[in-house]
C-alpha positions in Angstrom: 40.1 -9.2 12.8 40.0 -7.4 9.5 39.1 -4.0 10.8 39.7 -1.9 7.6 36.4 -4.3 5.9 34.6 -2.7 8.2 32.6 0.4 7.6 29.5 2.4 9.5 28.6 6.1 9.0 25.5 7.5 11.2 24.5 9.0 8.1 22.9 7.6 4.9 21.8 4.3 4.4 23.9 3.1 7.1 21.6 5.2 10.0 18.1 6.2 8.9 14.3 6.3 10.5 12.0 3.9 8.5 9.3 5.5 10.3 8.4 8.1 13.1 9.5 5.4 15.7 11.9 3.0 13.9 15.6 3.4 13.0 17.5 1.4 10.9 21.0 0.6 11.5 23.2 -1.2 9.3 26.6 -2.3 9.5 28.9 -3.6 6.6 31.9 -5.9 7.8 34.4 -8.8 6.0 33.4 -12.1 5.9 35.6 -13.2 9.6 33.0 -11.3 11.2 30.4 -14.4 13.2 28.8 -11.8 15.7 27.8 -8.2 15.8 26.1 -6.7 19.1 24.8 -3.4 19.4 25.4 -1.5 22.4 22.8 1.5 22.1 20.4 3.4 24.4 19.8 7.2 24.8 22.3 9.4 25.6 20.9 11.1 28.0 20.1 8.2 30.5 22.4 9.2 33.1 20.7 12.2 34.0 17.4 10.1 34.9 19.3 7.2 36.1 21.5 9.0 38.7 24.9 7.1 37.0 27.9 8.6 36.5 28.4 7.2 33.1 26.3 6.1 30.0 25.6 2.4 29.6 23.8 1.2 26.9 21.7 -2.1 26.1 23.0 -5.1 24.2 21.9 -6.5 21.2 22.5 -9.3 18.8 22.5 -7.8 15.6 21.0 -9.8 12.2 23.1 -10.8 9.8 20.7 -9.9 6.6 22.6 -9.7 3.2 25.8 -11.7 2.0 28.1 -9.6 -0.7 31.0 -11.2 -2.6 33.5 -9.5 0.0 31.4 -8.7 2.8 28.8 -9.4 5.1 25.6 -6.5 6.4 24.7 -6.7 9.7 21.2 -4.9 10.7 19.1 -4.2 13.6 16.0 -2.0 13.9 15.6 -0.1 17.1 13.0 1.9 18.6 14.4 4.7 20.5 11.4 5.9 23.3 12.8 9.3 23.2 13.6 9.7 19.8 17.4 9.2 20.1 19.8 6.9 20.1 23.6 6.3 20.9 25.3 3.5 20.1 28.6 1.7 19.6 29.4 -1.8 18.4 30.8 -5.2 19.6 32.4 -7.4 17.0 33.0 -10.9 17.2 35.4 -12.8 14.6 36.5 -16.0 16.4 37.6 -15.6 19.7 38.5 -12.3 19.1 36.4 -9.7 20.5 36.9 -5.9 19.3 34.7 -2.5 20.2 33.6 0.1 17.5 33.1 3.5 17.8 33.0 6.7 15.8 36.1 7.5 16.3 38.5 4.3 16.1 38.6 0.5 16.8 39.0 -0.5 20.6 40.7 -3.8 22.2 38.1 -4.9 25.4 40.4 -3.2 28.2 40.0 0.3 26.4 36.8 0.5 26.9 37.0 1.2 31.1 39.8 3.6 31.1 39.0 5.9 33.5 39.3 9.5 32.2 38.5 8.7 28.7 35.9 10.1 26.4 34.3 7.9 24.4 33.1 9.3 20.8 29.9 6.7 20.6 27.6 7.2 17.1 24.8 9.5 17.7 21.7 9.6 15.9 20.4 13.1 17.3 16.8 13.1 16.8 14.0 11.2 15.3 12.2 13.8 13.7 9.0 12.9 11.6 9.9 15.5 8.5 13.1 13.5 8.1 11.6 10.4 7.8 11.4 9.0 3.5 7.9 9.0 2.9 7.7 7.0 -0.7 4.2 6.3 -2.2 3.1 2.9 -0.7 0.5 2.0 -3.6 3.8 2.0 -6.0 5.3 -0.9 -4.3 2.1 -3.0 -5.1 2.1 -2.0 -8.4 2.9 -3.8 -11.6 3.7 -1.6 -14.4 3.7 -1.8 -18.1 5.6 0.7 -20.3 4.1 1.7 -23.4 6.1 3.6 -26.0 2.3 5.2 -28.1 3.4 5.6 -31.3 4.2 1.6 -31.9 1.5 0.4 -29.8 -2.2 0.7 -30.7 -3.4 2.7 -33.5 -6.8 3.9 -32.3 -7.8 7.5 -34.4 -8.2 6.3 -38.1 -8.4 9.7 -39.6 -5.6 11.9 -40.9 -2.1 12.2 -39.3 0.4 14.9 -39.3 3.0 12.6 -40.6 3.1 10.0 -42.9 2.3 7.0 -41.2 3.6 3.5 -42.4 1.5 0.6 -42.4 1.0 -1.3 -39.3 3.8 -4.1 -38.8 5.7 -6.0 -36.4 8.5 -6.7 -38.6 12.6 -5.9 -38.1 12.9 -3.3 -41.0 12.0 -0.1 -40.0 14.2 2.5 -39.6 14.7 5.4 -36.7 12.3 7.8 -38.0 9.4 5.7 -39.1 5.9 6.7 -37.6 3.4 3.9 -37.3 0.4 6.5 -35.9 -0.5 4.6 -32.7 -2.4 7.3 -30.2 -3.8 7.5 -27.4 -7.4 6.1 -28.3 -5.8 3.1 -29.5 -4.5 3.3 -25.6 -7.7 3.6 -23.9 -9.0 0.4 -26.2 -6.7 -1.7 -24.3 -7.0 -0.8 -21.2 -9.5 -4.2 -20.9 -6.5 -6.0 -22.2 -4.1 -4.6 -19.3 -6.3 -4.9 -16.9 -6.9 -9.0 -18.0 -3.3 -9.3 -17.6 -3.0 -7.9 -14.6 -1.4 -4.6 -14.9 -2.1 -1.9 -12.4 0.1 1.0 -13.6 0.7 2.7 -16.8 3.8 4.3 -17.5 3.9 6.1 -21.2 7.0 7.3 -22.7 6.5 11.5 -23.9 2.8 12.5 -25.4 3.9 16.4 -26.0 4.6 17.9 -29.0 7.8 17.1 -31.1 8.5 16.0 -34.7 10.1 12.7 -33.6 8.4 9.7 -33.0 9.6 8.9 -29.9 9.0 12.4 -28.3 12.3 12.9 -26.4 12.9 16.3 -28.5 10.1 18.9 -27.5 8.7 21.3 -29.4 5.8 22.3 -27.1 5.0 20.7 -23.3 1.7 22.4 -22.9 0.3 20.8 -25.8 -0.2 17.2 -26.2 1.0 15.7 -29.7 -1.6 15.7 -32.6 -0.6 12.9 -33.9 -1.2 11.4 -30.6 -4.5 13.1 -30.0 -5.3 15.7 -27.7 -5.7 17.0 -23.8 -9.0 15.8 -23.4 -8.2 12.3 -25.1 -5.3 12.6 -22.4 -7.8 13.4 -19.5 -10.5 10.5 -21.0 -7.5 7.7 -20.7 -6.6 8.9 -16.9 -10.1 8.8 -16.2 -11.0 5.1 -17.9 -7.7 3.7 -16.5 -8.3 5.1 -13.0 -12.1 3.2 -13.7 -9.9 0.1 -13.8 -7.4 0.4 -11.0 -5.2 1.5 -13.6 -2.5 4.5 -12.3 -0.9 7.1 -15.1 2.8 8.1 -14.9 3.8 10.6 -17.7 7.3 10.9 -19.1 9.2 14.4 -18.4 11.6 15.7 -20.6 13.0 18.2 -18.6 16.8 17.8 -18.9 16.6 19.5 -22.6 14.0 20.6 -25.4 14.1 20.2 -28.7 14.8 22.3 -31.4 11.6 24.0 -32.2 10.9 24.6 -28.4 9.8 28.1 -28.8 12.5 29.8 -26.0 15.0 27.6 -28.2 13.9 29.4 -31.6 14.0 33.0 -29.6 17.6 32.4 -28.5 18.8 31.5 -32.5 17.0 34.6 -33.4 17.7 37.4 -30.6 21.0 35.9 -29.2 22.1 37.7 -25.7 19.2 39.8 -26.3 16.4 37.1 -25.7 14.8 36.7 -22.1 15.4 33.0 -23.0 19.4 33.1 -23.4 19.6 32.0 -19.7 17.5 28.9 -20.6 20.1 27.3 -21.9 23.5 26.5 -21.5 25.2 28.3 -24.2 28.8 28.0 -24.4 29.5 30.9 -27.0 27.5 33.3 -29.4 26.9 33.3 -32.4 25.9 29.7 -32.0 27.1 27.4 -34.9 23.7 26.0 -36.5 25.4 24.3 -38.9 25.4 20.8 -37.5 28.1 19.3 -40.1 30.9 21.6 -37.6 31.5 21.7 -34.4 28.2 23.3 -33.0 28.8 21.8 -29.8 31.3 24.3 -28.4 28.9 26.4 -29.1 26.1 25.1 -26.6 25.6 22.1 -24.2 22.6 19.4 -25.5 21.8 15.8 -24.1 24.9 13.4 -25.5 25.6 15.7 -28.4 22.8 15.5 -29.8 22.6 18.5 -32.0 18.7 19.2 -31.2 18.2 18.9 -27.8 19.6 21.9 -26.5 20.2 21.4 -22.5 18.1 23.6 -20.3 19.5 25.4 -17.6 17.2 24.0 -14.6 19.3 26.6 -11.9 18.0 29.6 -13.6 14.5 30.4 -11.2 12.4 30.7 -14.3 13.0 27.7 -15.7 11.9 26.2 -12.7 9.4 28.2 -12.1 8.5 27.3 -15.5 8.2 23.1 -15.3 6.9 23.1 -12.1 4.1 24.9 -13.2 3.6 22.3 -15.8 3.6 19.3 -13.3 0.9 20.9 -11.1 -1.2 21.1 -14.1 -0.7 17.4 -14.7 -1.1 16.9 -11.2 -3.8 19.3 -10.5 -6.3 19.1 -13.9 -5.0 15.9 -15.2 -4.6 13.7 -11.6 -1.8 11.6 -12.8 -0.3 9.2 -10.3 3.5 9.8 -11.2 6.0 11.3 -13.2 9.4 9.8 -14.5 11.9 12.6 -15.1 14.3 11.9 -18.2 17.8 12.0 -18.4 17.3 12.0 -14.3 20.7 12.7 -12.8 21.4 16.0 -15.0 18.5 17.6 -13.7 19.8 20.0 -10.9 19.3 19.2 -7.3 17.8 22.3 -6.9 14.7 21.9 -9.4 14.0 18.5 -7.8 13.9 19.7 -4.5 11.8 22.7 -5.3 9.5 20.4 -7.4 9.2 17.7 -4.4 8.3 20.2 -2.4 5.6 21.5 -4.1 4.0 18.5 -6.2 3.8 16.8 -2.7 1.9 19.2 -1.6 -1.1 19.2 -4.0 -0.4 14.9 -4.1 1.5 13.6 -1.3 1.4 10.0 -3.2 2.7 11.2 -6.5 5.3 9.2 -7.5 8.7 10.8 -8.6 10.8 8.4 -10.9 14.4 9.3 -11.9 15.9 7.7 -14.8 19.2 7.2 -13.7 21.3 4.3 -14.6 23.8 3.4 -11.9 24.0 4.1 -8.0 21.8 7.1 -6.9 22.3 7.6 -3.5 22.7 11.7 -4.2 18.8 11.8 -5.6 17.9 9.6 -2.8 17.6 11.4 0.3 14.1 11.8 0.5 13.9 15.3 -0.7 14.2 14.4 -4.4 12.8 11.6 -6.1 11.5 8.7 -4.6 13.1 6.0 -6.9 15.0 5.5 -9.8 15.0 2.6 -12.6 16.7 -0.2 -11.6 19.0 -0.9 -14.2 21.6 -2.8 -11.8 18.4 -5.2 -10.9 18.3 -5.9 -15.2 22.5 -5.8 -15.1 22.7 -8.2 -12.4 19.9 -10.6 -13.5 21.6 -10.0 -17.5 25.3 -11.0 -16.2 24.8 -14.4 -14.6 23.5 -15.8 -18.1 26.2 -14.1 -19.4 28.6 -15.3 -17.5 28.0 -19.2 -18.0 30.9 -19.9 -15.1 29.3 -17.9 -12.3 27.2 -19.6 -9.7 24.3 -19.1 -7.6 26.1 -17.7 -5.0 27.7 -15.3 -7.3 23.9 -14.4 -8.6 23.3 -13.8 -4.9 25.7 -11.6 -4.2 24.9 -9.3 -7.3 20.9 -9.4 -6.3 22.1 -8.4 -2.6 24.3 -5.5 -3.7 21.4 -3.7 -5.3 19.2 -3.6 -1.9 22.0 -2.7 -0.5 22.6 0.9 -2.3 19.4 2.7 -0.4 16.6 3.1 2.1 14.7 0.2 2.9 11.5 2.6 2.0 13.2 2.9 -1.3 13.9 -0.6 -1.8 10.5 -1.3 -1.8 9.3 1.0 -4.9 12.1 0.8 -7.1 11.3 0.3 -10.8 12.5 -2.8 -11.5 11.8 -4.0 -15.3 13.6 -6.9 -17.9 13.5 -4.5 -20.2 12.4 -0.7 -21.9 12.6 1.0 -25.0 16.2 1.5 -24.0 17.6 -1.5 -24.4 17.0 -4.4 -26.4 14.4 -6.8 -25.2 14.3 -9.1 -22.8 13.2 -12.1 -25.0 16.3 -11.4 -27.5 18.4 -10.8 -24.6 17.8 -14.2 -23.2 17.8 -16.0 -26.4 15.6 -18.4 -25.3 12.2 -19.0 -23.7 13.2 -21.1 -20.9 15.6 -18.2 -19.7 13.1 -15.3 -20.8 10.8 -17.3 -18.1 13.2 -18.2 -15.5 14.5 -13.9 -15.6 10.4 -12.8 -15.8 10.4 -15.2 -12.5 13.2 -13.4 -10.6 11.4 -10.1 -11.5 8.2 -11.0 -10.1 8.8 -12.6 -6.7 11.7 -10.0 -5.6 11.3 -6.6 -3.6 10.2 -3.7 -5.9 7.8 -2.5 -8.1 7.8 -4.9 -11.5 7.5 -3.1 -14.8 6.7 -5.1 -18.2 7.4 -3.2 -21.3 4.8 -3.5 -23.9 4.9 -7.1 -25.6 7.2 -8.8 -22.8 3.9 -10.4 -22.2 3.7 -12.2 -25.7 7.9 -12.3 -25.8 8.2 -9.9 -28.0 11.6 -9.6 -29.9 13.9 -7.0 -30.7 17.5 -5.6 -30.5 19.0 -2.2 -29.8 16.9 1.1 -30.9 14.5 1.0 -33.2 14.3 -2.5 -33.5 13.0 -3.4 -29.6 9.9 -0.7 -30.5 8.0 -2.3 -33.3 4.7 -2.4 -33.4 2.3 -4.5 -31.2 0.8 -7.1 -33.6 -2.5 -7.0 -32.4 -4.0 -9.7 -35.1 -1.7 -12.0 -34.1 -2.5 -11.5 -30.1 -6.0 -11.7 -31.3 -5.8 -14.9 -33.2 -4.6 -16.7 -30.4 -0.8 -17.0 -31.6 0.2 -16.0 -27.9 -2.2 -17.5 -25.6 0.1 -19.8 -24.4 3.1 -17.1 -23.4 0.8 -14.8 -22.3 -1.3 -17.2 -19.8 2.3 -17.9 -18.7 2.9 -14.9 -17.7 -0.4 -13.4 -16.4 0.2 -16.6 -13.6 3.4 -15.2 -12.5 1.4 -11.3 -12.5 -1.2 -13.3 -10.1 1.6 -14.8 -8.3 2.6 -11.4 -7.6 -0.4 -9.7 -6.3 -1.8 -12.8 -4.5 1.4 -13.5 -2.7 2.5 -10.6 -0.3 6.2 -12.7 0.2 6.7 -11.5 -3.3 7.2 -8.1 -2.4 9.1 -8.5 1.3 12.5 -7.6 2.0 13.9 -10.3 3.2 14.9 -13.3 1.7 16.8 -16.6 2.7 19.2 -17.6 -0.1 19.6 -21.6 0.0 23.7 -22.4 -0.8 23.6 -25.6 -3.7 27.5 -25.6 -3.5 29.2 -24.4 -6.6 26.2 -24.9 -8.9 23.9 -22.8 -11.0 21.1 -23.9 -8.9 19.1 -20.3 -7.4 17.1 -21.2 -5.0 15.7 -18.3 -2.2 12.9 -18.4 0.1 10.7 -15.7 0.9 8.1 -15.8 3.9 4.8 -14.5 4.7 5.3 -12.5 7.2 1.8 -12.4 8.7 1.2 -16.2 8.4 4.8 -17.4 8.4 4.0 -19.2 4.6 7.2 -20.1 2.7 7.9 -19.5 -0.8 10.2 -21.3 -2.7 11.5 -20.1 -5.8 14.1 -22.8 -7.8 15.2 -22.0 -11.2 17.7 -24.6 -12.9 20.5 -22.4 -15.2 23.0 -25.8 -15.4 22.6 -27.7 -18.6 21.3 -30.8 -16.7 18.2 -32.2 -14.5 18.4 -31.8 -11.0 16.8 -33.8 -8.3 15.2 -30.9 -5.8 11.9 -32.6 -4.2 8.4 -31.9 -4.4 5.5 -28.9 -3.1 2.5 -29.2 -0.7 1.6 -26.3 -3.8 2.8 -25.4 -6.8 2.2 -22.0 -8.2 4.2 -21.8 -11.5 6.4 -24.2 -13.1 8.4 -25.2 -16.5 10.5 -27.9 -17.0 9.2 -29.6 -13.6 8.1 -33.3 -12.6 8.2 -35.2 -10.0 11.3 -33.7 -7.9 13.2 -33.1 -10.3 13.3 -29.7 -12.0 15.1 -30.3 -15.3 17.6 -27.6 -17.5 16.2 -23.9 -18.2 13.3 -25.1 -15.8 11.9 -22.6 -12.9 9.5 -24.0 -10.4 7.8 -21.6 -7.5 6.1 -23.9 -4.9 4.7 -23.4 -1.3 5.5 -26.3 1.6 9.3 -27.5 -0.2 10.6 -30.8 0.9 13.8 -31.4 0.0 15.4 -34.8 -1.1 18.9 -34.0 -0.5 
């Protein structure tokens, strides 16, 4: 038995209450693992039962996910008294070992008398440790919008120069295009037909940049965008429409005309701001063709977005009070933090705290880019965007040689980084105005449809960025935010893609399998074949989900129901072809 594979902590995701009466535990062991049992009980049993020593009650444990080197084994328990103590048997063959805290143990260990046995403990259920996440979120299909490319409502005069209205691959970083939030509110109708049921728009505040990252002013929303009460009519009209509103916070730095920014230039150590910031040295060096970044930290040396200090108290003190007036006076439904994983820990606990307060289902988003257990304890945010769900999806079409068992392992790495209560509102998206979209990434329709499918039927919340509906294309910044070409859309040039993909949407709300957990990978041997199953857990119904990345046909067999499908007839689902079916019966 491979004992050093196998790994358990009564901490983190590997021990944690999924509600005020469940606990999760989850074990991680190598693949010569066949059987886990859980020996668990409460620890105190003796002193009601009269024996001398603890005994617990054995369980078969599930085996759930499959990883490229490992297996995770799972069991939910429900302690009556709130605690539990446990240990583990382990079966690899006909070997049979014991696991405790402490070390690995051959069957005749276990009875010696004399010995004290270090068994895991999970000490006490208690109801304020439990992750509460928003539950509307994980039924929620989101679509990014990025205002200034998408809709250009307010005809009359802009701030900037605004350049005429195209959806063409020549525009440069600093181009404005003048779409606002009126242009917003004039497609909600047009959201709403496709489906969508949250709106998440990148910053609206006050800046000089286009895409807002570089605040001048966060109590004020951007003329050029429109104004508070144009803000407060969009809420209100998309909340008309089942529509929720999550506002972008740029919290991580300002820009360079942020007003404490412009005090510090001015007063130096003598400002009340100075302790804003994270200056390095004085005099700061403004002139940005030397090295002004020893003089002051900023977001990726990026000369005007000086990095606040979010440990000084008034700086907190200071944003907070801004979210409870979005909260409070505006009733948004969530806020995605930028730059999420700079932010300190002790801003986003103090912020939890008290934006939970006034909204217990406000959603709290963390960008963050790679594994974010440290945010996700429950006392921070209550998800981040899922870039390893894009990264994992990205690589197997990358990768021409990997198989679908490869694919699966990937997929079942990322729901295996947090909380199952976290699993289930992660912000899971194709694409964003980060990275280039997802119908150039694919580089071809039948892919773009076969990856929009993956997104759509697997645990999380789904999040379109504005024109994945009508496969929009476009590389690396600026070129994936051009503007929406509305006359096009309205001429009917997109009717097709777009009816495509409002079916998968529907697909998505209709189908509650879409959004469970657990999921039953079916093994085609060596081949590029996916194929998982996910079940109704009320009714038992099956979903089946194919999608053919092999550059030939393959014979599958035929649905009681078919819900979507491309490149499929008659059994046989032919190359870049995805097919999503209820009551599957199989040839082979």
């Amino acid at each position: 038995m491979r004992i050093a594979e196998i790994m358990h902590r009564c901490a983190f995701t590997d021990c944690y209450p999924i509600d005020k009466n469940k606990v999760r535990v989850n074990l991680r062991t190598g693949k010569d693992i066949d059987e886990v049992y859980i020996i668990h009980g409460d620890p105190y049993t003796p002193h009601i039962t009269g024996e001398s020593e603890w005994r617990g009650e054995r369980e078969l444990m599930e085996n759930s996910l499959e990883l490229r080197s490992h297996k995770m084994f799972h069991i939910i328990l429900n302690p009556e008294y709130k605690r539990e103590q446990y240990y583990f048997e382990l079966h690899s063959k006909d070997e049979v070992m014991y696991y405790l805290e402490d070390d690995f143990y051959q069957p005749e260990e276990m009875n010696l008398s004399g010995k004290t046995y270090q068994y895991f403990i999970f000490p006490w259920l208690n109801p304020s440790d439990v992750f509460q996440v928003p539950e509307w979120v994980e039924d929620t299909i989101w679509y990014q919008i990025f205002p200034d490319r998408y809709c250009r409502g307010d005809m009359g005069e802009k701030r900037v120069e605004v350049k005429p209205w195209k959806c063409e691959e020549d525009m440069s970083y600093w181009d404005n295009y003048g779409g606002d939030i009126k242009g917003i509110i004039s497609k909600l109708d047009y959201m709403k037909d496709l489906g969508i049921t949250g709106l998440y728009l990148t910053p609206i505040f006050d800046s000089n940049s286009n895409h807002k990252y570089n605040t001048s002013d966060y109590k004020k929303i951007d003329s050029d965008f429109g104004s508070e009460e144009d803000l407060k009519e969009l809420i209100e009209e998309a909340h008309k429409r089942g529509i929720r509103i999550m506002l972008d916070a740029v919290f991580n730095h300002s820009g360079r005309d942020f007003a404490p920014w412009r005090d510090v230039l001015q007063n130096g150590k003598n400002s009340p701001y100075y302790n804003w910031f994270f200056i390095q040295q004085w005099p700061i060096e403004t002139d940005h063709t030397k090295e002004w970044y020893k003089s002051y930290y900023s977001f990726a040396f990026a000369s005007g977005m000086p990095k606040l200090n979010t440990n000084n108290p008034e700086v907190i003190e200071y944003i907070i009070s801004l979210c409870k007036h979005w909260v409070t006076d505006l009733h948004i439904d969530g806020i995605r933090f930028d730059v999420g994983n700079e932010v300190s820990h002790t801003f986003l606990k103090a912020a939890r705290r008290e934006l939970k307060i006034i909204n217990p289902e406000l959603y709290l988003l963390g960008e963050i880019w790679r594994d974010s257990i440290s945010w996700l304890q429950g006392d921070e945010y209550d998800s981040v965007m899922n870039y390893p769900f894009l990264e994992s999806i990205n690589d197997f079409w990358v990768h021409k040689n990997r198989t679908a068992n490869e694919f699966m392992y990937s997929m079942n790495r990322c729901y295996t980084l947090y909380q199952e209560q976290v699993n289930g509102v992660l912000f899971n998206c194709l694409d964003s105005h980060d990275v280039p979209r997802a119908f150039t990434r694919c580089g071809s329709m039948d892919v773009f449809f076969q990856q929009l499918a993956i997104l759509l039927t697997m645990q999380g919340s789904p999040s379109l960025y504005y024109g994945t509906e009508i496969a929009m294309s476009g590389g690396q910044d600026p070129i994936n935010r051009k503007c929406m070409p509305w006359e096009e859309i309205e001429e009917g040039k997109y009717q097709e893609i777009t009816g495509q993909v409002k079916q998968l949407i529907a697909i998505r709300r209709e189908y509650s399998q879409t959004k469970c957990p657990y999921i039953e990978w079916v093994n085609h041997e060596g081949t590029r074949l996916i194929h998982y199953c996910k079940k109704n857990e009320d009714t038992n119904e099956i979903m089946n989900i194919l999608i053919n990345a092999e550059e030939k046909d393959i014979v599958i067999g035929t649905f009681e129901h078919i819900l979507f499908a491309r490149h499929y007839e008659e059994g046989i689902i032919k190359a870049g072809g995805v097919v999503i079916g209820i009551g599957f019966n199989n040839f082979q």
